[in-house]
Wavefront OBJ file of the C-alpha trace (Angstrom):
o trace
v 0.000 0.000 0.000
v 0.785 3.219 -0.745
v 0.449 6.211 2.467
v -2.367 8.588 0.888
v -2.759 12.168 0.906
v -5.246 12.595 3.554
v -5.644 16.392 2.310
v -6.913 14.493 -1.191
v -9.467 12.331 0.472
v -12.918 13.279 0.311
v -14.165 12.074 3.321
v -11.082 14.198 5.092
v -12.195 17.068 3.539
v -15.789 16.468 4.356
v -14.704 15.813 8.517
v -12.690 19.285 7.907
v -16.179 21.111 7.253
v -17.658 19.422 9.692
v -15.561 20.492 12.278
v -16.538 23.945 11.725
v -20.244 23.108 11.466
v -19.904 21.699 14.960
v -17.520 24.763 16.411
v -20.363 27.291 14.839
v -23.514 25.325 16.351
v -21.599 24.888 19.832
v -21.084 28.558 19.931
v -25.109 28.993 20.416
v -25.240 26.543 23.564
v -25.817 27.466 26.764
v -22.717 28.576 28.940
v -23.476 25.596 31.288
v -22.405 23.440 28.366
v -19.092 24.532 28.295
v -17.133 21.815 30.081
v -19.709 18.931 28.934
v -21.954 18.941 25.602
v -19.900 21.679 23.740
v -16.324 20.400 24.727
v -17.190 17.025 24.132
v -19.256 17.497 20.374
v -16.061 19.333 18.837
v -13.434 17.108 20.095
v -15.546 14.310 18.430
v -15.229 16.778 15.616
v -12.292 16.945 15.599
v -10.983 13.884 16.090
v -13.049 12.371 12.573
v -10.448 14.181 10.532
v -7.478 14.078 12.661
v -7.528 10.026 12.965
v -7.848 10.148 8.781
v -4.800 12.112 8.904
v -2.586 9.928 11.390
v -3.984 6.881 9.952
v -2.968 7.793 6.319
v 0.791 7.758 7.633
v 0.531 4.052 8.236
v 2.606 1.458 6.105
v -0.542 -1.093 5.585
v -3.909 -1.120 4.951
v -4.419 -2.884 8.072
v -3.215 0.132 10.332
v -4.882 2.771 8.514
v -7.744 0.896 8.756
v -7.735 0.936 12.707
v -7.668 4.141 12.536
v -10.738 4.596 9.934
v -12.703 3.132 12.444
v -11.785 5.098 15.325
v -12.602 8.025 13.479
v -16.197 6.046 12.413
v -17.063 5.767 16.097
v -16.380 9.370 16.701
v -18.667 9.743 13.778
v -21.250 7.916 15.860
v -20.610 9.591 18.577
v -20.918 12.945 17.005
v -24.273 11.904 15.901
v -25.602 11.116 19.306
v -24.326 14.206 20.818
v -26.326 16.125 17.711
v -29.238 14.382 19.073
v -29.154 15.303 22.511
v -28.663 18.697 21.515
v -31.670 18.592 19.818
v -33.447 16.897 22.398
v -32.181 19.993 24.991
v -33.441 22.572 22.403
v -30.276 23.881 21.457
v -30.578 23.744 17.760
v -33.811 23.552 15.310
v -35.458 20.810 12.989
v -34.070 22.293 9.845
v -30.623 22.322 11.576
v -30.521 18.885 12.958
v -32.149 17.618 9.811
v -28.998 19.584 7.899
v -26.384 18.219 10.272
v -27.952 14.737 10.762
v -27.124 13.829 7.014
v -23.714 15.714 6.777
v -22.397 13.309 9.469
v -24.488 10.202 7.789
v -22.899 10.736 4.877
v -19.681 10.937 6.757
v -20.295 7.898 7.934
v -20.920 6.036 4.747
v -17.954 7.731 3.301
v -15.795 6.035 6.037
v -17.833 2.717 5.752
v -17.229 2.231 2.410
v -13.621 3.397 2.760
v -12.678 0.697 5.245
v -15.014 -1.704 3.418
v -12.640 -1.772 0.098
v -9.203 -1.547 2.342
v -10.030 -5.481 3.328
v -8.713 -7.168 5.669
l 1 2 3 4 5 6 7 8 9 10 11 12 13 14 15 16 17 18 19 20 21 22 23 24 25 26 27 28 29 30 31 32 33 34 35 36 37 38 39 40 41 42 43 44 45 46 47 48 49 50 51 52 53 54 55 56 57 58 59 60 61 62 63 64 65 66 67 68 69 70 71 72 73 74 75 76 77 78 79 80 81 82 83 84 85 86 87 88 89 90 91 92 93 94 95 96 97 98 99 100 101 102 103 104 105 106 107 108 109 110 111 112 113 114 115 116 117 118 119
């Protein structure tokens, strides 16, 4: 294998917008959220990109691949931290709806990826 350009990859570069999607909705919460919800939503943000990046480094497929699904699970978690924001009120329908299939399709995008690395 071959390292990749992680700045290339479309699903990087997807994570990278995503990132700031998450920094400008977290900016809206409540001050109480500072330490918990907030903190914890753009770290996971953070993180989807950032393990891309290390992982791309890696020798084999089989490394990079660990690290593809690290950054899937902080997909996940992303996602369920969207939804409890919406559940607290801290963002509307057409902004949950908007953010919900950004980070789907983020998902998919990494699914796929490890999917055709193998094993």
């Amino acid at each position: 294998m071959g390292r990749h350009n992680f700045k290339k990859l479309k699903v990087w570069q997807e994570g990278i917008i995503l990132v700031g999607d998450s920094y400008s909705l977290t900016k809206s919460f409540p001050d109480v959220e500072r330490f918990n919800l907030i903190s914890q939503m753009n770290r996971c943000a953070v993180s989807i990109p950032s393990n891309i990046a290390e992982g791309s480094s890696k020798s084999t497929d089989r490394h990079f691949k660990k690290y593809l699904e690290t950054s899937l699970g902080s997909a996940f978690e992303w996602e369920t931290q969207l939804i409890v924001s919406f559940n607290e009120n801290y963002l509307d329908k057409d902004k949950f709806d908007m953010l919900e299939n950004k980070i789907n399709q983020i998902q998919k995008m990494l699914g796929k990826f490890i999917d055709n690395l193998g094993d």
